[in-house]
N, C-alpha and C positions, 0 to 999 in steps of 0.2 A: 640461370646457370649457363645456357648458350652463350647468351653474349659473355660470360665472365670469361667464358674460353674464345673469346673471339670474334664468334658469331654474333647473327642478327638476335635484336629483341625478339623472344620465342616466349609465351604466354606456356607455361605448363603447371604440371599438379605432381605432386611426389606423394609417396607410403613407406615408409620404412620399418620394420619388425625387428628386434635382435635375435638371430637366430638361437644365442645360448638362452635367451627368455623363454622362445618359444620351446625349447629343449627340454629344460624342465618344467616348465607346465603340462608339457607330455607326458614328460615323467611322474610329474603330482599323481596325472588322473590316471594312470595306469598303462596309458600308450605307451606300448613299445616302439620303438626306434626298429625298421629291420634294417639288417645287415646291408652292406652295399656286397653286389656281388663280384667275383674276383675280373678283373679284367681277363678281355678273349686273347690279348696282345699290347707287350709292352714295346714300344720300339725308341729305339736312341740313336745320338748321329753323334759322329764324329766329327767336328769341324762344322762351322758357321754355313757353308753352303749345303750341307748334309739336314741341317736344321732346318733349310727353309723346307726341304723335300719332306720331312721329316713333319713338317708343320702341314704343308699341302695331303699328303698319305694318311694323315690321324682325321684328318678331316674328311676325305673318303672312306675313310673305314667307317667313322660314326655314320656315316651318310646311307651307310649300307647295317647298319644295323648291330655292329662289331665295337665290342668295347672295347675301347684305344686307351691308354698311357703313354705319354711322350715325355720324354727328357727335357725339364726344361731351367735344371740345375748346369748342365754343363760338365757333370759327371764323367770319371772315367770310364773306361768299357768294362774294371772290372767292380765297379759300383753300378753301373748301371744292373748288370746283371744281376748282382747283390739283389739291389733295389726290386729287379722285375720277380724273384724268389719272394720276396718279402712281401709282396703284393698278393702271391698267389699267381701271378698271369700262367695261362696258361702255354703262350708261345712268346718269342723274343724276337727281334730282330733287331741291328744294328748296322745303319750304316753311315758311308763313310763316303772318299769323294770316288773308291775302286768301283762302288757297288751302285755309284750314281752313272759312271761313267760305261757300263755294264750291264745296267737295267735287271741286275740278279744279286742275290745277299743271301746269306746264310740263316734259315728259320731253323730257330732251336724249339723243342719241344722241351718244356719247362720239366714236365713230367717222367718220359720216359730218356732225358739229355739226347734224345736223336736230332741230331742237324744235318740238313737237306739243303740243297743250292734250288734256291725257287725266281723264277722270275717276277719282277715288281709287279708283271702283268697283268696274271694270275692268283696275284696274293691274295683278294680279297676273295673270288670263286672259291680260291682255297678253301680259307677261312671259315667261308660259307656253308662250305660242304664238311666240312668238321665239328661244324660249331651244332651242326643241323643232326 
């Protein structure tokens, strides 16, 4: 498969399962499936350079133990937000090229609609200490 993409002759071994197989066979024998839990934070960006930050930040967050959703439909802001409801997240963030240029963006509390000016710096101690 290496070289198919390019690369050198690479000797390897593959497993593959299909997840909807393995799904209801869990189902047959009476395993439940649990739920997934709601994300800690949903965040979206505005504009293709908002996304790369947007990509590097989701990646920190997981890093730290915070459960991230990232926009990666290209979504407006008032879909996105939609989106971050429908998921259950608990906090939002979106940003843009203001909020990259700024190091600060606007965290929504999904919950109680409180939004607060937080800096990117801090986001995830935040998070931390909310989530805790």
């Amino acid at each position: 498969l290496v070289e198919a993409c390019g690369g050198p002759p690479t000797p390897g071994i593959g497993f593959a399962l299909g997840v909807e197989r393995l799904l209801l066979e869990m189902n047959s024998q009476g395993i439940k499936v649990p739920d997934q839990p709601p994300p800690d934070i949903y965040i979206g960006a505005i504009g293709e350079k908002a996304a790369l930050v947007c990509e590097k930040l989701a990646w920190q967050l997981r890093m730290n133990n915070i459960v991230c959703i990232k926009d990666i439909m290209g979504r407006s802001v008032k879909a996105q937000m939609k989106y971050a409801d429908k998921l259950g997240a608990r906090y939002s963030l979106i940003l843009g090229d203001t909020e990259i240029e700024t190091n600060k963006a606007k965290l929504k509390d999904m919950v109680s609609g409180e939004t607060k000016d937080i800096s990117l710096d801090t986001l995830i101690d935040r998070l931390k200490k909310n989530k805790g």
